[in-house]
N, C-alpha and C positions, 0 to 999 in steps of 0.2 A: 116717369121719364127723367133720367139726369138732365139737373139745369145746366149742362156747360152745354149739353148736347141739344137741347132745346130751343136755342136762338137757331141753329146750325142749321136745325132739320125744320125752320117754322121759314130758314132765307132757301134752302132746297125746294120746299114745296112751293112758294112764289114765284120762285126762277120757273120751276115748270110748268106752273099755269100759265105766266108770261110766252116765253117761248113756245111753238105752236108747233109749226112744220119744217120740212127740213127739203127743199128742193135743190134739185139737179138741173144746172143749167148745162147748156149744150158750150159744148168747145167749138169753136170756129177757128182758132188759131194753135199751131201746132209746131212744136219744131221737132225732128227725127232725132235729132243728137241727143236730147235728154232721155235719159232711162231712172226709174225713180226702181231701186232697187229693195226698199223698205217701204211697207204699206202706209196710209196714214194715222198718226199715233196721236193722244192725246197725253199729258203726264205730268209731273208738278216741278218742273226746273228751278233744281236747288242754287242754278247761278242766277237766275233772274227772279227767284224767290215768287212764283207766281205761275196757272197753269197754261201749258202751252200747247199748241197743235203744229205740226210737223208732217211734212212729206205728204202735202194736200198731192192729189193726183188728179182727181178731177174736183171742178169748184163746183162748191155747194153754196146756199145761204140756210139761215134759220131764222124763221121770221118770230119776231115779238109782237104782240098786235095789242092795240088799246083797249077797251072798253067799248062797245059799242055805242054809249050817250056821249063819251069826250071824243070821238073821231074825226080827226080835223080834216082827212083829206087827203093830208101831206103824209111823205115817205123820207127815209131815209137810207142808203145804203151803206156800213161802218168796213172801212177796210183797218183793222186791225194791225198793226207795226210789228216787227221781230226783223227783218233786215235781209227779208225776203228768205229767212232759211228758216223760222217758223213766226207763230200768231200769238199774242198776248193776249189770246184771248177773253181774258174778267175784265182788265179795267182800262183797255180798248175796243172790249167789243161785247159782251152780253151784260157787264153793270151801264155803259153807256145807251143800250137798246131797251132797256127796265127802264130806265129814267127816262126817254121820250115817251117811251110807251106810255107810262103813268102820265103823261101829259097830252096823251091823242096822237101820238105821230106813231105810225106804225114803220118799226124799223125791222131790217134786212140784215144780218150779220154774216157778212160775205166771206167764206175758207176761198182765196185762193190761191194758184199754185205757186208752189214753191222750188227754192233749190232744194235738188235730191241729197239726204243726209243717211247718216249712220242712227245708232239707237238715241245721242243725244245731242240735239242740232247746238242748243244752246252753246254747249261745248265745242264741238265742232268749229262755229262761227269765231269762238275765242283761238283755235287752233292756226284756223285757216288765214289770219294775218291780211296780208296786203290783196288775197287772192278772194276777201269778201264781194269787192268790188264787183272786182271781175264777174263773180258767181251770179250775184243778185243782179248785175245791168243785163246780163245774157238771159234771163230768168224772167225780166222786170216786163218785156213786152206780151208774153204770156198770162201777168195779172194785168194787163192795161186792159187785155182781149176780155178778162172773166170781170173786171168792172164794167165794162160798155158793154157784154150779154147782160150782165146782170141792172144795168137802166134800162134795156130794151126788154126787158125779163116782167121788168116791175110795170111798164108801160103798158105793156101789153093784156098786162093782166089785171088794170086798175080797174077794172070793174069790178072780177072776184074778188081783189078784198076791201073794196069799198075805197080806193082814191083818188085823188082824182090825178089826170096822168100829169096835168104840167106845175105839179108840186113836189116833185121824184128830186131829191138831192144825193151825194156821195159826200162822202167823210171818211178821212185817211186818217190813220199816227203813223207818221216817221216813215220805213217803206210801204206802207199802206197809204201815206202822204202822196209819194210819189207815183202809187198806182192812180189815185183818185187824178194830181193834174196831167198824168198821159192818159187818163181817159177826155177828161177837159181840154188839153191840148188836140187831138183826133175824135170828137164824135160826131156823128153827122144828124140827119133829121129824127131817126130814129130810135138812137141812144145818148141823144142829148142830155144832160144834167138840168136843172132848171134850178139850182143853186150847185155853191162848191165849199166845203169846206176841209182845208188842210190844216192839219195838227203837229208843230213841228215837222214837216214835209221833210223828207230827206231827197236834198235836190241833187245829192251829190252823184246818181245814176241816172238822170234824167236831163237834157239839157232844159233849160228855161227855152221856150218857145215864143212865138207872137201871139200876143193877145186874141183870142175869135172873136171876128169882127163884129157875132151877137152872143159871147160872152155872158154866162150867166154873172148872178151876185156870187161875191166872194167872202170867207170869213177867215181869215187866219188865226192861226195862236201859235204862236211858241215864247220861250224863256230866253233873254238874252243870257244867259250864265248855262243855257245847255252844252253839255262835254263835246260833243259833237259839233260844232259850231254852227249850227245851222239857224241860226237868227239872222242872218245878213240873209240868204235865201231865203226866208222867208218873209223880209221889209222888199226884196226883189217883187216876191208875186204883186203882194199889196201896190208897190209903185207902180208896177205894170200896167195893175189894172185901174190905177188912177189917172195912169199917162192917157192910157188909150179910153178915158172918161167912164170906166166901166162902173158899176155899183160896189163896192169897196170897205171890207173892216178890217180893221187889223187890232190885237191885245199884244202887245209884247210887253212880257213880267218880267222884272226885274232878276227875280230869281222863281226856279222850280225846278230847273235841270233836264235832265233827257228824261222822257217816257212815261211822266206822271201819272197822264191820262186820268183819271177815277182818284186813284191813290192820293189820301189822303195824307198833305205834309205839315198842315197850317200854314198856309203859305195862301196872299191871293190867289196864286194861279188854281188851289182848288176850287175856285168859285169860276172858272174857264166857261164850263158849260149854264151855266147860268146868265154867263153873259151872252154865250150860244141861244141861250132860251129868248130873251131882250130882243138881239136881233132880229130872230125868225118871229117872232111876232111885228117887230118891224113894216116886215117886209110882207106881212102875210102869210106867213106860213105853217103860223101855230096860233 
């Protein structure tokens, strides 16, 4: 076998042991006016240099699941970032669900919907200007709906895959930030979070809300030197949920920029999820 091709095909076959099944959660929430004209595509986006998924239609997850002697219990649901017109898929959402997994957390790697695009949203989303906003806020309550099926999803079904229901957390990047705290902001008994954590949240489609008066723990990260500015929203959530005495972390790196996630800079903020790791043991939940 070629060795250049052999690291390649030895990180394929892992991925796919890891990764398991691939469920269909139900839609509850709907709007008439969207028509998603192009089916959902997966493909390697030469602008964001990374692969991506586009024009989800209906939301799916794919679950990654531990080992059965490390299984802690606890869950995780990863809402993936692209700014609500497609998914970063690798180093938002299936290299982050490998690495809990290899630690006992059985994670969820939530597709959900999206703004309706052409053949390449990445592009697209550079086209579309000041009319981003627009797209993804109008957009944005449709994934709030496929995060809170998808806790009520995982709860419900803690038994099949062994965990336990009040250890079910979500985790955003960027617009996937901002689905994870409008699921946090609206869930009720039933698709409650039982932790939160936001990654560079992009709060810019979302207003900031009141703390819930039984508010899970919280974990932030982002970069103060990301493009986007969204370091000040994100010492927001954190103080919020320190005002209202809630359990509370926050990292903010000096430098890392927008979107790191996984991606390797030499920079602290690569070691983000590790300090993720610190925490949830903290708290119990790894």
């Amino acid at each position: 076998m070629n060795k250049l091709f052999l690291p390649i095909f030895i990180l394929l076959i892992s991925t796919t042991m890891l990764a398991q099944k691939v469920i269909k959660l139900p839609v509850t929430v709907e709007d008439e006016t969207v028509e998603w004209a192009k089916k959902e595509q997966q493909f390697f986006s030469d602008v964001w240099n990374t692969n991506v998924v586009t024009n989800v239609i209906k939301p799916t997850m794919q679950v990654f699941r531990p080992k059965a002697e490390n299984n802690t219990g606890t869950s995780v649901i990863i809402c993936p970032g692209g700014g609500m017109y497609a998914l970063s898929i690798e180093s938002e959402g299936n290299m982050v669900a490998e690495w809990l997994a290899e630690r006992g957390v059985t994670a969820f790697v939530l597709k959900y919907r999206l703004v309706p695009t052409g053949e390449d949203a990445t592009k697209e989303m550079i086209s579309d200007g000041a009319r981003v906003l627009l797209k993804a806020g109008n957009i944005l309550p449709l994934g709030i709906s496929d995060g809170l099926n998808a806790i009520q999803y995982v709860r419900e079904k803690a038994e099949k895959y062994d965990l336990d229901p009040n250890k079910i957390g979500i985790m955003g990047f960027s617009a996937g930030g901002a689905v994870t705290m409008g699921a946090t902001y609206s869930y009720d008994e039933f698709n409650k979070p039982n932790f939160v954590i936001p990654i560079y949240a992009w709060m810019d489609i979302i207003p900031m809300s009141p703390v819930p008066a039984d508010a899970p723990p919280i974990f932030v990260v982002c970069a103060s030197d990301d493009p986007l500015n969204l370091a000040p929203a994100s010492v927001k959530i954190y103080s919020s949920w320190l005002a209202a005495e809630k359990s509370a972390a926050l990292h903010m790196f000096s430098k890392g920029g927008h979107g790191f996630g996984m991606r390797t800079q030499d920079l602290p903020s690569d070691k983000w999820i590790e300090r993720l790791g610190e925490w949830m043991k903290v708290q119990g939940f790894m």
